[in-house]
Every structure is written in C-alpha cells, then in structure tokens.
C-alpha beads as a LAMMPS data file, in Angstrom:
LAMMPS data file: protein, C-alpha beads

83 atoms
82 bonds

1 atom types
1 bond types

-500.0 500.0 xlo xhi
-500.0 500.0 ylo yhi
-500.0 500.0 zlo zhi

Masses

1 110.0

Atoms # bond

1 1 1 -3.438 -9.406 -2.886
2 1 1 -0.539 -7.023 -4.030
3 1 1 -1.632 -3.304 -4.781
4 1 1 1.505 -1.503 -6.282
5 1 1 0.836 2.259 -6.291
6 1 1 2.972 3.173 -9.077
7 1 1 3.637 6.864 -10.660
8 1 1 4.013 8.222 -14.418
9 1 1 7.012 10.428 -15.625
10 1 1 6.015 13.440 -17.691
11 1 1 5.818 11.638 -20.544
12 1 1 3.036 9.369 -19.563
13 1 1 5.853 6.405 -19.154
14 1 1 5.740 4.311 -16.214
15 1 1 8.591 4.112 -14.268
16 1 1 9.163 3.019 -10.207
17 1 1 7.099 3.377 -7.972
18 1 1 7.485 6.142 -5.011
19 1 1 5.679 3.512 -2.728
20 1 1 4.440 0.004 -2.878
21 1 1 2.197 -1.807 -0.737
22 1 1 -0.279 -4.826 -0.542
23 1 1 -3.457 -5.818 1.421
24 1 1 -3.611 -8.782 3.470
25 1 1 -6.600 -10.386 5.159
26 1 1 -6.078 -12.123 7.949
27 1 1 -8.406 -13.704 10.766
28 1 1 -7.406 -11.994 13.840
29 1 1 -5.804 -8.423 14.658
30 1 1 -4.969 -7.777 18.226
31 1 1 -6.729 -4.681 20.538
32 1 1 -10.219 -5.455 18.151
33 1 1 -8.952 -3.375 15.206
34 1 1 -9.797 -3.800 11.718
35 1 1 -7.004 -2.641 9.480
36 1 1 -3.275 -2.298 10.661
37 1 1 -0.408 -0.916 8.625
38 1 1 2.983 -2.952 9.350
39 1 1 6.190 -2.318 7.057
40 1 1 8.563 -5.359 6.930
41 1 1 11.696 -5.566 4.563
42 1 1 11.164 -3.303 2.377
43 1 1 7.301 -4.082 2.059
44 1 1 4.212 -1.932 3.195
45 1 1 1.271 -4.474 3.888
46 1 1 -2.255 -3.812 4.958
47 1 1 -3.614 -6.045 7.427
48 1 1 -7.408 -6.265 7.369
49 1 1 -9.705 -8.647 9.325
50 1 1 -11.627 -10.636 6.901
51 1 1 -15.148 -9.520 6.906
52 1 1 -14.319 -5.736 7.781
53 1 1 -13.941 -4.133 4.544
54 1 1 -16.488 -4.113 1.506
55 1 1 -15.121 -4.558 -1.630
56 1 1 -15.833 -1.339 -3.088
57 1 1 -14.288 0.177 0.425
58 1 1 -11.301 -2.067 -0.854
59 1 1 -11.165 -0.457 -4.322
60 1 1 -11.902 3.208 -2.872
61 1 1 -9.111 2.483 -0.418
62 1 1 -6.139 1.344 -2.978
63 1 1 -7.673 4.478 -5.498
64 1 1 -6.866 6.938 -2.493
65 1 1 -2.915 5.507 -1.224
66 1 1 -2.578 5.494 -5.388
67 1 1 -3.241 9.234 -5.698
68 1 1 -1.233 9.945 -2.279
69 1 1 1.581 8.191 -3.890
70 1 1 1.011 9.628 -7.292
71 1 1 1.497 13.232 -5.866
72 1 1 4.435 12.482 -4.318
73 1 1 3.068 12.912 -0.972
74 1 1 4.034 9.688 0.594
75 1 1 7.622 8.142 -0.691
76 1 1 9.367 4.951 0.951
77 1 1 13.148 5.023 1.103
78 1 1 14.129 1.519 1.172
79 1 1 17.778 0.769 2.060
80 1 1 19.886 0.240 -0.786
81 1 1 22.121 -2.588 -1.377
82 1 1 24.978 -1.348 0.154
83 1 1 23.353 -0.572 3.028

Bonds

1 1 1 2
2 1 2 3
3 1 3 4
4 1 4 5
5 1 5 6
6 1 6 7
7 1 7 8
8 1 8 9
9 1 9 10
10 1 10 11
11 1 11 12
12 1 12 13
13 1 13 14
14 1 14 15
15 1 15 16
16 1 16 17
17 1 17 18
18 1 18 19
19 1 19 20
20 1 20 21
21 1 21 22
22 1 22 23
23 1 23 24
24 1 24 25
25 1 25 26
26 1 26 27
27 1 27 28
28 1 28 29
29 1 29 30
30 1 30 31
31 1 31 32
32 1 32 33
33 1 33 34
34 1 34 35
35 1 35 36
36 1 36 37
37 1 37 38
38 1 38 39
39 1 39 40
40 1 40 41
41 1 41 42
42 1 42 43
43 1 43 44
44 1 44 45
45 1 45 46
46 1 46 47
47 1 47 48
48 1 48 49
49 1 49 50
50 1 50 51
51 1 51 52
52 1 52 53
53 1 53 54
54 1 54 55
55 1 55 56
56 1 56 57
57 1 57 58
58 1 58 59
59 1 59 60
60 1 60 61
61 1 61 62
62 1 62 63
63 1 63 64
64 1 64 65
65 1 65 66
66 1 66 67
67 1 67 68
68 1 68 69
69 1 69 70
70 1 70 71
71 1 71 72
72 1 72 73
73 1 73 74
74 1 74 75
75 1 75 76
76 1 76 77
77 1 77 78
78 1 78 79
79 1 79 80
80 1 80 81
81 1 81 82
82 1 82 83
C-alpha cells in the first residue's frame, strides 16, 4: 500500500511531493513492536504487524504524516543523480 503525502503550490496545483512514504504489513517485527519506520533508497516505508492497526487508525495515521508534510514540517532530501 503506497501513501504519497504530496503538497499544493499557491495556486492549488499539485506539484512534488516534500516527502513520500508507504505502509507495509508484515508478519513479524523484532523487540514485539507494532509499527517501525525504515528509509531505504530513497523510500520511507511503514512497517506494521498485521493485526495491530485498525483501519480507521490507518486512515487517521496517513491524514496526520499528510498534514506534517503539507506544512513543510518534515522534507526528505534524496540524493540527486549526480550524487
């Protein structure tokens, strides 16, 4: 499941986003936690033990890291091709 948090210019257009990430379930996460953040080339992904999060926890949960990244308040710098 891919959750891009994406951000609108002045003008209401959309352009890039300041941040994207995605939520993954998965089966297993080590130390008994629930959710995990990991970043991974150039990705942001959400691991979350199946089971653990409601759906509407889900939805509140992408709503929140959308307005975070809407304000500007969290930003990725990726490395650039010529990096």
């Amino acid at each position: 499941m891919a959750d891009d948090a994406q951000r609108c210019d002045e003008l209401g257009e959309l352009s890039e986003p300041r941040a994207e990430f995605d939520m993954e379930f998965v089966d297993w996460l080590p130390g008994g936690r629930a959710v995990v953040p990991v970043e991974s080339q150039g990705r942001f992904t959400w691991l979350v033990v199946r089971g653990h999060m409601s759906e509407q926890a889900r939805r509140e949960f992408v709503r929140e890291l959308q307005h975070i990244v809407g304000r500007g308040l969290w930003r990725q710098h990726w490395p650039s091709e010529a990096d």
